[in-house]
PDB file of N, CA, C and O in Angstrom:
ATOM      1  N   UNK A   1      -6.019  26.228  17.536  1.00  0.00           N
ATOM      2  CA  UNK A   1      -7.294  26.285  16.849  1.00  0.00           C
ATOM      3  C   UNK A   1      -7.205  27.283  15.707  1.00  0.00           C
ATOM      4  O   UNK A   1      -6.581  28.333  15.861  1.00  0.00           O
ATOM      5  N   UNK A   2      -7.827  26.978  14.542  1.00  0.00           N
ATOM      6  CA  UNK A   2      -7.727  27.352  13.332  1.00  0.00           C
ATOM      7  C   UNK A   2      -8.675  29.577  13.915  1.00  0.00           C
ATOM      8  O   UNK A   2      -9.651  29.798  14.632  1.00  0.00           O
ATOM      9  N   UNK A   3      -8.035  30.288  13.396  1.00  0.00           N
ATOM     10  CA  UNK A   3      -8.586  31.504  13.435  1.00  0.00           C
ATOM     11  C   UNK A   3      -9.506  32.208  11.970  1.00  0.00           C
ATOM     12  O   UNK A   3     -10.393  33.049  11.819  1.00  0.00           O
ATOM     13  N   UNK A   4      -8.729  31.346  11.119  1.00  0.00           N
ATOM     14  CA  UNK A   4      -9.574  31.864   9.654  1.00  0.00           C
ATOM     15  C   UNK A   4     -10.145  31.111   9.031  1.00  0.00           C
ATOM     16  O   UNK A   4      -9.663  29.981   8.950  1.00  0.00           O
ATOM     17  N   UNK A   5     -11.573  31.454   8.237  1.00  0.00           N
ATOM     18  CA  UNK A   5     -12.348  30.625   7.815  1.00  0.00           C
ATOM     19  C   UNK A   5     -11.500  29.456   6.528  1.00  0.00           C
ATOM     20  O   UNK A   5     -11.812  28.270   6.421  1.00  0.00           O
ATOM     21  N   UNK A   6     -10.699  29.971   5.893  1.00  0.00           N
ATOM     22  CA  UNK A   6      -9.780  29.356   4.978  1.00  0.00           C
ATOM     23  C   UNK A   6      -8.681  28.463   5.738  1.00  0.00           C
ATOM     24  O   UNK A   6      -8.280  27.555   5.011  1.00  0.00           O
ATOM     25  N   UNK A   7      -8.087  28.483   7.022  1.00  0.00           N
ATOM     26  CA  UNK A   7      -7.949  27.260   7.359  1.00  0.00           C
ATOM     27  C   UNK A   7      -8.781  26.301   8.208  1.00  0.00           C
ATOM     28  O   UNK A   7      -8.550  25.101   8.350  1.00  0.00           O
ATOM     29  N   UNK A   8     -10.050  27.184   8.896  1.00  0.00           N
ATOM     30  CA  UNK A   8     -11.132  25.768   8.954  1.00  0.00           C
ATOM     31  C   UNK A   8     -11.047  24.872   7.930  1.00  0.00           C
ATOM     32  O   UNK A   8     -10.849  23.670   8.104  1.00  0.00           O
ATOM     33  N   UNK A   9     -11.233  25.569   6.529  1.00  0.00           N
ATOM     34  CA  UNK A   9     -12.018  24.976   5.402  1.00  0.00           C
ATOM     35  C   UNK A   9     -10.823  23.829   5.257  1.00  0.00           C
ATOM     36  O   UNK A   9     -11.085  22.629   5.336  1.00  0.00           O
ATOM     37  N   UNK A  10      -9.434  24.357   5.026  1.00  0.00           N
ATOM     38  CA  UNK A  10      -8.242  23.599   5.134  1.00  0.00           C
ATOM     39  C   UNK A  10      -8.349  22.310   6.066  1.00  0.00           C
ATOM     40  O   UNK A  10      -8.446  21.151   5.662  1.00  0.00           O
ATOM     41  N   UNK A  11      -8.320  22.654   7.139  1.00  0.00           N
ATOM     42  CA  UNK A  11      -8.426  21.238   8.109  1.00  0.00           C
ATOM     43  C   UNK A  11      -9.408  20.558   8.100  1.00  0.00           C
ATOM     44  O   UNK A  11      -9.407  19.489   8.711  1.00  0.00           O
ATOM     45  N   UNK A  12     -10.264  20.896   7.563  1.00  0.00           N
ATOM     46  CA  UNK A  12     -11.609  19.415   6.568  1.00  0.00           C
ATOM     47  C   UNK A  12     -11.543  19.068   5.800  1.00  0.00           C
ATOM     48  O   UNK A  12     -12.249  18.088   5.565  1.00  0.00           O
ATOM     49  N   UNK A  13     -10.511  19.654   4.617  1.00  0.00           N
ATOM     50  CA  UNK A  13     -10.001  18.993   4.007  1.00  0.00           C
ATOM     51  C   UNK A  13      -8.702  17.774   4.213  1.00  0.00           C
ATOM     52  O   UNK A  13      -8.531  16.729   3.586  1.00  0.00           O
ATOM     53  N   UNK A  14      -8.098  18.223   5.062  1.00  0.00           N
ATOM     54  CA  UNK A  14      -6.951  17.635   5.530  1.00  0.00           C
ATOM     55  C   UNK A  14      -7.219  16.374   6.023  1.00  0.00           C
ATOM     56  O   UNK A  14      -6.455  15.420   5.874  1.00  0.00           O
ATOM     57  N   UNK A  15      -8.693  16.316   6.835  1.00  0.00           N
ATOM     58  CA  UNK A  15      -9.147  15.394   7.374  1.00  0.00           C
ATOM     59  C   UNK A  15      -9.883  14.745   6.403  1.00  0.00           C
ATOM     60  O   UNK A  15     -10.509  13.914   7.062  1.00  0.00           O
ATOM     61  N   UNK A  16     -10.064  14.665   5.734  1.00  0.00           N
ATOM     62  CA  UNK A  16     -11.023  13.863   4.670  1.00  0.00           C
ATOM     63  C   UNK A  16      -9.878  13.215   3.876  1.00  0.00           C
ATOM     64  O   UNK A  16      -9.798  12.024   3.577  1.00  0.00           O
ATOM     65  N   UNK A  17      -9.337  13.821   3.694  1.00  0.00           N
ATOM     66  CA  UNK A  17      -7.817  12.917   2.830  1.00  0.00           C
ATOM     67  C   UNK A  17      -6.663  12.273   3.844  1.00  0.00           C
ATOM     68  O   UNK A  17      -5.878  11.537   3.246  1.00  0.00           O
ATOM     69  N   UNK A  18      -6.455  12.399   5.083  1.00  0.00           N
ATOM     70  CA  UNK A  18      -5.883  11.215   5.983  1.00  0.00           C
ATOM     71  C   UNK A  18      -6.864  10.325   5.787  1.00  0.00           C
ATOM     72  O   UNK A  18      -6.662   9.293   5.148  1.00  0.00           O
ATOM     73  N   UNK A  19      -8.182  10.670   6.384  1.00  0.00           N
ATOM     74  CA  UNK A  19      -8.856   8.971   6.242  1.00  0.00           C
ATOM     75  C   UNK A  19      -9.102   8.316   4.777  1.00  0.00           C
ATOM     76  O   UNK A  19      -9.102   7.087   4.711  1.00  0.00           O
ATOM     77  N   UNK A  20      -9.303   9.046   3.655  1.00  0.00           N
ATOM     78  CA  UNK A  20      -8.976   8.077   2.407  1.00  0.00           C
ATOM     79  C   UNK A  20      -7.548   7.687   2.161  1.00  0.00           C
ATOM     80  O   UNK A  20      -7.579   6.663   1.479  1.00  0.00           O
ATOM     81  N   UNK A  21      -6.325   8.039   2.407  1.00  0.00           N
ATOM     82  CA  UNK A  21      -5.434   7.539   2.788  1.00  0.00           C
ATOM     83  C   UNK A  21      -5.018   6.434   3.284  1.00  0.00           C
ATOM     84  O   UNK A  21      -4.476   5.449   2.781  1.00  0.00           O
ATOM     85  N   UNK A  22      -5.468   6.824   4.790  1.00  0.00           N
ATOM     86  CA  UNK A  22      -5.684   5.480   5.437  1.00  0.00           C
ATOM     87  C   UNK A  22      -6.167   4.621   5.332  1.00  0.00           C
ATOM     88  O   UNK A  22      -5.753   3.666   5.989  1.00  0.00           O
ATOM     89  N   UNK A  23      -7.206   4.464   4.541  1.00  0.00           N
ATOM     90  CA  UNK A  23      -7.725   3.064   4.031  1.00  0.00           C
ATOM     91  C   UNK A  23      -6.909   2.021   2.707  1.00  0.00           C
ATOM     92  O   UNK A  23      -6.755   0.823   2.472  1.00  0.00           O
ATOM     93  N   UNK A  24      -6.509   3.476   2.029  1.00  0.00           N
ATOM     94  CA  UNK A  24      -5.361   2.804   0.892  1.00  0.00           C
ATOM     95  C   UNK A  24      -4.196   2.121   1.494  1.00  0.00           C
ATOM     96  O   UNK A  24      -3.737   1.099   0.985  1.00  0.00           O
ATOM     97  N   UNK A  25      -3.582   2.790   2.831  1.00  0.00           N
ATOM     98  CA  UNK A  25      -2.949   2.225   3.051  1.00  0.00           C
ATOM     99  C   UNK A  25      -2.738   1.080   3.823  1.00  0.00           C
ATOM    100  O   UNK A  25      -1.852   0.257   3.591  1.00  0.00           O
ATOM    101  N   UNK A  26      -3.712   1.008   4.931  1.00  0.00           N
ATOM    102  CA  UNK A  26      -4.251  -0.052   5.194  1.00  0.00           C
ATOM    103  C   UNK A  26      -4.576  -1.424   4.304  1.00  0.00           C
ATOM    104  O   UNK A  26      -4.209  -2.556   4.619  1.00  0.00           O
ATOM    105  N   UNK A  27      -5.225  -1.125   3.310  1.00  0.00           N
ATOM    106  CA  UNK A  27      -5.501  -2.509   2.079  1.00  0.00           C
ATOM    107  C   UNK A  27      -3.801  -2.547   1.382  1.00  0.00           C
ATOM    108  O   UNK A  27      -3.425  -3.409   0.588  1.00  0.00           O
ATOM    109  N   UNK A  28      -3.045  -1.542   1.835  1.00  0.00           N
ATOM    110  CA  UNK A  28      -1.976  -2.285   0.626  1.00  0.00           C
ATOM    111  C   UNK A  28      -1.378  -3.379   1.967  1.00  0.00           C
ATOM    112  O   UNK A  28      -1.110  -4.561   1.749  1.00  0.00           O
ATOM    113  N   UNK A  29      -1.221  -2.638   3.532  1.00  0.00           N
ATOM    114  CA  UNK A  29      -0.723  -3.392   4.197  1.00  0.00           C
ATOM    115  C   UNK A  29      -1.404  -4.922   4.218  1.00  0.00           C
ATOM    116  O   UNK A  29      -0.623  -5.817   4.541  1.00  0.00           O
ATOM    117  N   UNK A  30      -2.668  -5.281   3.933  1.00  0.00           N
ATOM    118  CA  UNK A  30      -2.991  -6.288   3.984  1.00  0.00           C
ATOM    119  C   UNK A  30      -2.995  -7.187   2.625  1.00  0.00           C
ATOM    120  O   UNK A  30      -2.943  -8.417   2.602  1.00  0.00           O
ATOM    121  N   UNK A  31      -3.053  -6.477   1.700  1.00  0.00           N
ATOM    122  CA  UNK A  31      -2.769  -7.388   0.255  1.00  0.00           C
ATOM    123  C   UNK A  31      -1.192  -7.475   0.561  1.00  0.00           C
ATOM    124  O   UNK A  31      -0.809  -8.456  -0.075  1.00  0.00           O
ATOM    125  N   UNK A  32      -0.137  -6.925   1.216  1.00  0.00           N
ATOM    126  CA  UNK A  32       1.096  -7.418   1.109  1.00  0.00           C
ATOM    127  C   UNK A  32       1.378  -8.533   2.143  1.00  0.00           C
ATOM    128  O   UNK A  32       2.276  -9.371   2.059  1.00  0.00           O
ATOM    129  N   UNK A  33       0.600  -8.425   2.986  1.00  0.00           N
ATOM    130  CA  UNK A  33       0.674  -9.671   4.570  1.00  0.00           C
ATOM    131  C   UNK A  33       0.013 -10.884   3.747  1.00  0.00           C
ATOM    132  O   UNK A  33       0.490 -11.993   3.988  1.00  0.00           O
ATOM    133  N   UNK A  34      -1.379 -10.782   2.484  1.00  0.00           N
ATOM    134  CA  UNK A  34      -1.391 -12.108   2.292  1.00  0.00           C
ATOM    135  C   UNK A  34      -0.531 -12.340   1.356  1.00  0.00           C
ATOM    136  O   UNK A  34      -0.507 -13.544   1.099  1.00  0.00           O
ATOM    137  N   UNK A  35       0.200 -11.719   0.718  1.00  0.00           N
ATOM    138  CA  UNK A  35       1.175 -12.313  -0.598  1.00  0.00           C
ATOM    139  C   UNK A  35       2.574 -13.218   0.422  1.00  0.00           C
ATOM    140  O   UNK A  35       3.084 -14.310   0.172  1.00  0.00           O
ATOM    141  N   UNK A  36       2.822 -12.431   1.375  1.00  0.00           N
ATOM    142  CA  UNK A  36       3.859 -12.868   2.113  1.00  0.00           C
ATOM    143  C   UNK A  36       3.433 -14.208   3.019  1.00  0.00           C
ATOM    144  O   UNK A  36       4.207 -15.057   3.462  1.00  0.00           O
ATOM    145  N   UNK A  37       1.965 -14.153   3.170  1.00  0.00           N
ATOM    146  CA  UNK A  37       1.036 -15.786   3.978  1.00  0.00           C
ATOM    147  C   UNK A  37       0.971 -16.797   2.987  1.00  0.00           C
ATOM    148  O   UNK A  37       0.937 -18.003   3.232  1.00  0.00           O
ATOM    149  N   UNK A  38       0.960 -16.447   2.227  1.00  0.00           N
ATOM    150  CA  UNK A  38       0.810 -17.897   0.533  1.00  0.00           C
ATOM    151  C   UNK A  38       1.945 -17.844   0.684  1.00  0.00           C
ATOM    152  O   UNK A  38       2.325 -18.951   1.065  1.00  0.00           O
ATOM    153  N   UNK A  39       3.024 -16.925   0.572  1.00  0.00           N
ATOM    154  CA  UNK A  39       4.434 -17.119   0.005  1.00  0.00           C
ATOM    155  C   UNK A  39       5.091 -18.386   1.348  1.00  0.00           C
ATOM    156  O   UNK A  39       5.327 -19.577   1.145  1.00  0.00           O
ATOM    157  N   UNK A  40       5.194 -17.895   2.196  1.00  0.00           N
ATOM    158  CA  UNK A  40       5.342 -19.390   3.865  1.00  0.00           C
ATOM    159  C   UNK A  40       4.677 -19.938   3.340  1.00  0.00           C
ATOM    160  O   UNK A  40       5.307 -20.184   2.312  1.00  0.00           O
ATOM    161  N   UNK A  41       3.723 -20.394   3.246  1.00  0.00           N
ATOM    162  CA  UNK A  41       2.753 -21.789   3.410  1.00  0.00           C
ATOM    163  C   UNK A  41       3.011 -22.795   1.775  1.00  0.00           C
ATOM    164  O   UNK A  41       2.666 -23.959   1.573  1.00  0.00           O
ATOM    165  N   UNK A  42       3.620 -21.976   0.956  1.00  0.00           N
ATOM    166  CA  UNK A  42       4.854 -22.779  -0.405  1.00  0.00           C
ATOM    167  C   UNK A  42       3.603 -22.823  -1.144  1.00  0.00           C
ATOM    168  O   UNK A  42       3.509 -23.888  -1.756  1.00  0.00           O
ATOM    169  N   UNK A  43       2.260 -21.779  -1.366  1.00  0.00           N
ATOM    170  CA  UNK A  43       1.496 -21.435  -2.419  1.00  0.00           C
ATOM    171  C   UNK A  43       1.916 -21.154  -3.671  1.00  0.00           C
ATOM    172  O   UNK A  43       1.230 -20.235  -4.120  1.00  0.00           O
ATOM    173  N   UNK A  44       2.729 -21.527  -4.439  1.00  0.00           N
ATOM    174  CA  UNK A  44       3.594 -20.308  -5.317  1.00  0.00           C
ATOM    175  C   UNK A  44       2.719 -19.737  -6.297  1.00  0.00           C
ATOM    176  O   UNK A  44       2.927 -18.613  -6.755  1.00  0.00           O
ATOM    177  N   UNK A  45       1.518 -20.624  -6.726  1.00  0.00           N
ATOM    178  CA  UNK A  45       0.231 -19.529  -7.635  1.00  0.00           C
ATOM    179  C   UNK A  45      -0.115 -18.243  -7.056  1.00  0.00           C
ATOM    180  O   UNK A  45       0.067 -17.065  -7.363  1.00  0.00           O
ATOM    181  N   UNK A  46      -0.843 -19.066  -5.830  1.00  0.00           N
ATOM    182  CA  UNK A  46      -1.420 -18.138  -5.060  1.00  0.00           C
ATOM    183  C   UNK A  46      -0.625 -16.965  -4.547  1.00  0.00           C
ATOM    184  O   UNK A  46      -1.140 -15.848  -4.509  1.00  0.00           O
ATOM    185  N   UNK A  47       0.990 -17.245  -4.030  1.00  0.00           N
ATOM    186  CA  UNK A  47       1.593 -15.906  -3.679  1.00  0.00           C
ATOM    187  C   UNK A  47       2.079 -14.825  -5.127  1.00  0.00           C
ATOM    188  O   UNK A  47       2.217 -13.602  -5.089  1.00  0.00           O
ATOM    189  N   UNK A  48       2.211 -15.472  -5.980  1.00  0.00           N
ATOM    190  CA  UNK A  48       2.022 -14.459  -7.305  1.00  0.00           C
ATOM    191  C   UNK A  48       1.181 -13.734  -7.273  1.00  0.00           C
ATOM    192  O   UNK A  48       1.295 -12.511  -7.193  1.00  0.00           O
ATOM    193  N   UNK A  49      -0.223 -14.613  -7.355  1.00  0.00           N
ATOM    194  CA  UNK A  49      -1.923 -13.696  -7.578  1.00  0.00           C
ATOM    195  C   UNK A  49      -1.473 -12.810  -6.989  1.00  0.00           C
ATOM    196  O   UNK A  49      -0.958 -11.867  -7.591  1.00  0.00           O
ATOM    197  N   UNK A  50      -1.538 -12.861  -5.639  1.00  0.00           N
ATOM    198  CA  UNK A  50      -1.299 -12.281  -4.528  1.00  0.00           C
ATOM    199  C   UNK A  50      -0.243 -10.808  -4.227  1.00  0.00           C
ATOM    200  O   UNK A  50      -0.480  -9.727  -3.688  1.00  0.00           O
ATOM    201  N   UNK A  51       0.620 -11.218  -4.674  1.00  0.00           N
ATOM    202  CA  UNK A  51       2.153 -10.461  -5.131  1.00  0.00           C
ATOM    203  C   UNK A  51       1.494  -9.383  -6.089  1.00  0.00           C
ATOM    204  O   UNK A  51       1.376  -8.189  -5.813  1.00  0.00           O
ATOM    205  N   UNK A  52       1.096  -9.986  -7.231  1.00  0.00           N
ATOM    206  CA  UNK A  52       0.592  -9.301  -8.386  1.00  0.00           C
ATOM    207  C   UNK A  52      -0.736  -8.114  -7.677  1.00  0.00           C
ATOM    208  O   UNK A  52      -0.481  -6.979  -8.080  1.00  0.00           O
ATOM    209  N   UNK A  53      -1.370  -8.126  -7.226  1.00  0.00           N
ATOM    210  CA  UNK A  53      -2.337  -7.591  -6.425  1.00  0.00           C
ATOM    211  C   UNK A  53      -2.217  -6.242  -5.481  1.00  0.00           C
ATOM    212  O   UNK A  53      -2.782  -5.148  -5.484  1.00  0.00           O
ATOM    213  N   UNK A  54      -1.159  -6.892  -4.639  1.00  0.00           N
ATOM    214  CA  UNK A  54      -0.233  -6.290  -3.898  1.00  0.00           C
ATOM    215  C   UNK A  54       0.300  -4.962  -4.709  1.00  0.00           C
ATOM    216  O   UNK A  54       0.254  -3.807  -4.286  1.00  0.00           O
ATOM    217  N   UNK A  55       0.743  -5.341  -5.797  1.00  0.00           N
ATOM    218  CA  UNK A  55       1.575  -4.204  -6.639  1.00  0.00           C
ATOM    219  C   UNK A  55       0.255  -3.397  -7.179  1.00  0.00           C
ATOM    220  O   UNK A  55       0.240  -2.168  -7.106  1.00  0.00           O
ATOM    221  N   UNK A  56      -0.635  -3.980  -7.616  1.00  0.00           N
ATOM    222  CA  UNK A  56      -1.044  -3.139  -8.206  1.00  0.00           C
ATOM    223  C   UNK A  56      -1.752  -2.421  -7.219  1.00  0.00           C
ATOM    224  O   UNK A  56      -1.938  -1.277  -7.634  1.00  0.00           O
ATOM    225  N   UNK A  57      -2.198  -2.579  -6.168  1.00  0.00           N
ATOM    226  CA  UNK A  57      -2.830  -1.519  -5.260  1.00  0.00           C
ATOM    227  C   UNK A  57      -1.510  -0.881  -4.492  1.00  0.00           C
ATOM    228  O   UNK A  57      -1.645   0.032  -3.678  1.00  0.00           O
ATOM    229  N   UNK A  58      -0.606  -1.279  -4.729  1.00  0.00           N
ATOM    230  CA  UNK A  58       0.691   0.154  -4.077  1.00  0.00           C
ATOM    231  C   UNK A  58       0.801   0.989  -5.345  1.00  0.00           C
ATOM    232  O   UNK A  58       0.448   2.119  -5.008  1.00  0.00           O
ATOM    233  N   UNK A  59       1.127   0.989  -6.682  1.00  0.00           N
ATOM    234  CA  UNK A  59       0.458   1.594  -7.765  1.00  0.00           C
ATOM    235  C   UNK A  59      -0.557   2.364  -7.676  1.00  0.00           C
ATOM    236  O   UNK A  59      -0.339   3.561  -7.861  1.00  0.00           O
ATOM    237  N   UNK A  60      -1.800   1.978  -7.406  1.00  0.00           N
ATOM    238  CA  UNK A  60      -2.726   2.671  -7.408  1.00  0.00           C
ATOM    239  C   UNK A  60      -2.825   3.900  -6.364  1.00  0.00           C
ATOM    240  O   UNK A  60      -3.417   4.967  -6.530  1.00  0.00           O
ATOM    241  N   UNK A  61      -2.043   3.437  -5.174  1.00  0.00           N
ATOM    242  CA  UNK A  61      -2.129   4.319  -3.874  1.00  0.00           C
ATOM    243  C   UNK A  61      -1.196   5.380  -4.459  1.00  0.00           C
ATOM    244  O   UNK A  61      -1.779   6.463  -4.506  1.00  0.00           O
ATOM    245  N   UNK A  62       0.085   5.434  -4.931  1.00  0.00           N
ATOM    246  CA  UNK A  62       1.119   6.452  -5.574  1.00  0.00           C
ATOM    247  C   UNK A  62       0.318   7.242  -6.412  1.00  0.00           C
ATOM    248  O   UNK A  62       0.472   8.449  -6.223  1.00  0.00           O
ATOM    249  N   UNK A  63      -0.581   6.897  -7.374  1.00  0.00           N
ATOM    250  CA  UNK A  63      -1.089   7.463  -8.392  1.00  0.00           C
ATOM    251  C   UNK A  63      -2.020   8.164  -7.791  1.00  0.00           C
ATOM    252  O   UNK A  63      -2.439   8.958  -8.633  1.00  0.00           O
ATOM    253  N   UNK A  64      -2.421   8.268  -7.070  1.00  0.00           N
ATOM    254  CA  UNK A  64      -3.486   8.924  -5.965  1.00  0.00           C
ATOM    255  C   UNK A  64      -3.062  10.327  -5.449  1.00  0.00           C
ATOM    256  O   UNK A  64      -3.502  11.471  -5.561  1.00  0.00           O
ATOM    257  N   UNK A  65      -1.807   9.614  -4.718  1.00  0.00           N
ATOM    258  CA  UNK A  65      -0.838  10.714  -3.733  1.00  0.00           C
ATOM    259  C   UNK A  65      -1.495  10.126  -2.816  1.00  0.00           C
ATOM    260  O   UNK A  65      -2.268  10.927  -2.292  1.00  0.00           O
ATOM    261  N   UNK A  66      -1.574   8.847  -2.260  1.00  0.00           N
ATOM    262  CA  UNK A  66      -1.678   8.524  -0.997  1.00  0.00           C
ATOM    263  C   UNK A  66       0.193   8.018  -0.586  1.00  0.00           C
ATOM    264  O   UNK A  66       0.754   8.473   0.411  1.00  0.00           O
ATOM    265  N   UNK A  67       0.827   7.132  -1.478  1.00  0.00           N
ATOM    266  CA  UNK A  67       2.319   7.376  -1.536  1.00  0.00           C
ATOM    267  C   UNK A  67       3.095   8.135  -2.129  1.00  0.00           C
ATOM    268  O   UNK A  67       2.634   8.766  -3.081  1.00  0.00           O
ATOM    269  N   UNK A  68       4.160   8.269  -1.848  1.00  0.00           N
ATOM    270  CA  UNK A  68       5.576   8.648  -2.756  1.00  0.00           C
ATOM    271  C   UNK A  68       5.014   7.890  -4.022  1.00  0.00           C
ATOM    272  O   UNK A  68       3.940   7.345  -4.276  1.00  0.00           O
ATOM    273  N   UNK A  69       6.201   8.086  -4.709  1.00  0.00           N
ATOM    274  CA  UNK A  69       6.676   7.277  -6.047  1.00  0.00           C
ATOM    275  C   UNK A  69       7.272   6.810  -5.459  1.00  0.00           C
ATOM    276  O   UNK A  69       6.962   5.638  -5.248  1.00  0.00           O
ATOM    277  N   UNK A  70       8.489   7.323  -4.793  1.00  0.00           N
ATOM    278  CA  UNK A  70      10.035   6.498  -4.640  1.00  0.00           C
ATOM    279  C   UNK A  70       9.306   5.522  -3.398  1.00  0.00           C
ATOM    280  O   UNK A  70       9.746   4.373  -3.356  1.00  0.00           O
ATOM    281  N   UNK A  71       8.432   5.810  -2.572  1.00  0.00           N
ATOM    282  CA  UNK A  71       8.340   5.077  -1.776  1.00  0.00           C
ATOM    283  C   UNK A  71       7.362   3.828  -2.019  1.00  0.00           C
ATOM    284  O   UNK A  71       7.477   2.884  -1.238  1.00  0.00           O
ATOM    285  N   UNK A  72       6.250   3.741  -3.214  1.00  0.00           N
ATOM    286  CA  UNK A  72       5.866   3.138  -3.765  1.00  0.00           C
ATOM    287  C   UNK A  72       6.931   2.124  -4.615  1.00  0.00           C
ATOM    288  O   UNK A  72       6.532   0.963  -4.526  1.00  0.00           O
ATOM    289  N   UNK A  73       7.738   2.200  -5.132  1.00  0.00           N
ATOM    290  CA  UNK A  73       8.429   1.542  -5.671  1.00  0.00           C
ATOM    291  C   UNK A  73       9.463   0.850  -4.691  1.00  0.00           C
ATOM    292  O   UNK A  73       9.643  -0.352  -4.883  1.00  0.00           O
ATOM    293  N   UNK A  74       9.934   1.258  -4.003  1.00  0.00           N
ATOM    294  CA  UNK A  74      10.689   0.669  -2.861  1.00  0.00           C
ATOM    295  C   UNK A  74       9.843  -0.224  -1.976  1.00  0.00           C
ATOM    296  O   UNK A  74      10.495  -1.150  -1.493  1.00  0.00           O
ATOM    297  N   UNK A  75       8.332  -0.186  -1.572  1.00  0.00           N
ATOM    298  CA  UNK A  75       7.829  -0.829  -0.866  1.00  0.00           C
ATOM    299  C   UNK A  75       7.627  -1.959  -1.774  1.00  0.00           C
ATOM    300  O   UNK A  75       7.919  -2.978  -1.149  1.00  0.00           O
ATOM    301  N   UNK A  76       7.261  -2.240  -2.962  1.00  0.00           N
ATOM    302  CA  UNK A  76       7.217  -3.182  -4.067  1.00  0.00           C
ATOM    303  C   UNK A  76       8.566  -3.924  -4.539  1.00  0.00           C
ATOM    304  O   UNK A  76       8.564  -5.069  -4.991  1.00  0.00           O
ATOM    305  N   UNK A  77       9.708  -3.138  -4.379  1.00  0.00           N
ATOM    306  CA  UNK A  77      11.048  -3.930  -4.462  1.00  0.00           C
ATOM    307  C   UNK A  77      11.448  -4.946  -3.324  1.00  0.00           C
ATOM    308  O   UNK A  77      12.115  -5.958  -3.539  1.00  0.00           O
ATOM    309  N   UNK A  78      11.001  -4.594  -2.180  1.00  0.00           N
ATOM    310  CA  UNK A  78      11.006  -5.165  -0.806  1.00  0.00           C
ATOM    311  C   UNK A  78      10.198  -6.293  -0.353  1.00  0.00           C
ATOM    312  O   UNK A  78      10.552  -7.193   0.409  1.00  0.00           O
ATOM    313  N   UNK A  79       8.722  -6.076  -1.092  1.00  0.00           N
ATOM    314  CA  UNK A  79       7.491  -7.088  -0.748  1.00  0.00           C
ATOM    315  C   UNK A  79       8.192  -8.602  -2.159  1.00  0.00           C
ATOM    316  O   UNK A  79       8.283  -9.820  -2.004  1.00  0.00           O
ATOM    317  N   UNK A  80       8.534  -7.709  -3.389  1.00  0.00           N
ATOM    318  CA  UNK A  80       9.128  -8.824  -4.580  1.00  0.00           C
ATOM    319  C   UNK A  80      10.595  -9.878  -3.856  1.00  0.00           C
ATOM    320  O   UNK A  80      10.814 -11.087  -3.933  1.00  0.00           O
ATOM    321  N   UNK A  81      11.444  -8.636  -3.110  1.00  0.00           N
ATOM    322  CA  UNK A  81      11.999  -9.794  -2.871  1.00  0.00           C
ATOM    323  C   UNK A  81      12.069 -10.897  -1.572  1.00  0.00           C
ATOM    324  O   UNK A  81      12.779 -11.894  -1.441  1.00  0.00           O
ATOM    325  N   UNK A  82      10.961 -10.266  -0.598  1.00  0.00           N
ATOM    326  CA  UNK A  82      10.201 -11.156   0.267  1.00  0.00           C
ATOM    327  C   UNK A  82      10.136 -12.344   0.344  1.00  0.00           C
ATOM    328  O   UNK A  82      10.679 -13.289   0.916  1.00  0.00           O
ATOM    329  N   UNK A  83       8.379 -11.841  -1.218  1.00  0.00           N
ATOM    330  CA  UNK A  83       8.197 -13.274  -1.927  1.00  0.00           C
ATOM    331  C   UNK A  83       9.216 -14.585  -2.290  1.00  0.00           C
ATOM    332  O   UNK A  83       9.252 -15.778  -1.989  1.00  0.00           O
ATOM    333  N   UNK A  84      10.213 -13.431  -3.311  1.00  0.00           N
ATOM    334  CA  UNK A  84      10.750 -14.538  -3.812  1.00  0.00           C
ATOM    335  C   UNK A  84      11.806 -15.414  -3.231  1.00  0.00           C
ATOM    336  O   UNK A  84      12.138 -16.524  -3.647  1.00  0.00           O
ATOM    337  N   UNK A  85      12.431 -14.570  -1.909  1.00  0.00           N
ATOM    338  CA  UNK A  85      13.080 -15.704  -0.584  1.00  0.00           C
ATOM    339  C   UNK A  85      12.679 -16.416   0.124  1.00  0.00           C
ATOM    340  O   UNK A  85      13.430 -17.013   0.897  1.00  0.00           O
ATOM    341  N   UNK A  86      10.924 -16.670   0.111  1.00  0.00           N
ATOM    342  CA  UNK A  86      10.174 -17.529   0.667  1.00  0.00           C
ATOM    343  C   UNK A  86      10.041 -18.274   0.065  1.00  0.00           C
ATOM    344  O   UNK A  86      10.289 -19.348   0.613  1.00  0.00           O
ATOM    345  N   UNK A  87       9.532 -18.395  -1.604  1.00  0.00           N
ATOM    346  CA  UNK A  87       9.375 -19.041  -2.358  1.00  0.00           C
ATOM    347  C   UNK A  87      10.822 -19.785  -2.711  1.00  0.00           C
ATOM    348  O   UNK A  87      10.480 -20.894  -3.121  1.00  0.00           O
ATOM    349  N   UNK A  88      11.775 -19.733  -2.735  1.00  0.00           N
ATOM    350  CA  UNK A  88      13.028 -20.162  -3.143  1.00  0.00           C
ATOM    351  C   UNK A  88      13.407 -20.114  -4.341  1.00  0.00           C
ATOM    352  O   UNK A  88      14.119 -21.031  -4.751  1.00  0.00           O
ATOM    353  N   UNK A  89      13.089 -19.186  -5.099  1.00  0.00           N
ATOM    354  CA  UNK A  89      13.110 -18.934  -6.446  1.00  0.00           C
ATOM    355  C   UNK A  89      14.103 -17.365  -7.092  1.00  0.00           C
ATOM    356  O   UNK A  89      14.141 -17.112  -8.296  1.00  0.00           O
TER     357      UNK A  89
END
């Protein structure tokens, strides 16, 4: 348990930024599950939109500091080439 008023104040902060976090990261996990659901089902518009979407909210989460960079970009190199082994392209 926190003893000084400066890390109370700390661990409400701490806690207020896991859960906005977690929601970023949560929506990227699900904009990347539907790019990868169009991409199976041989959508190829729709898994672009989709793809495209995907990136830009892992983007947005990095620019935040809810991700890395490096790990933002690696999760986007991984979801691109997903897509594009589903798609056959």
């Amino acid at each position: 348990m926190a003893n000084t008023k400066s890390q109370i104040k700390r661990n409400r902060q701490n806690e207020k930024a896991r859960s906005r976090n977690k929601t970023v990261r949560s929506e990227i996990k699900t904009r990347s599950k539907a790019a990868l659901d169009a991409a199976r089902s041989g959508d190829t518009t729709g898994a672009t939109k989709a793809l495209q979407v995907a990136q830009a909210r892992i983007d947005a989460a990095a620019t935040r500091g809810a991700l890395h960079a490096n790990t933002a970009a690696r999760r986007k190199s991984n979801l691109t080439k997903q897509v594009n082994s589903l798609l056959g392209s």
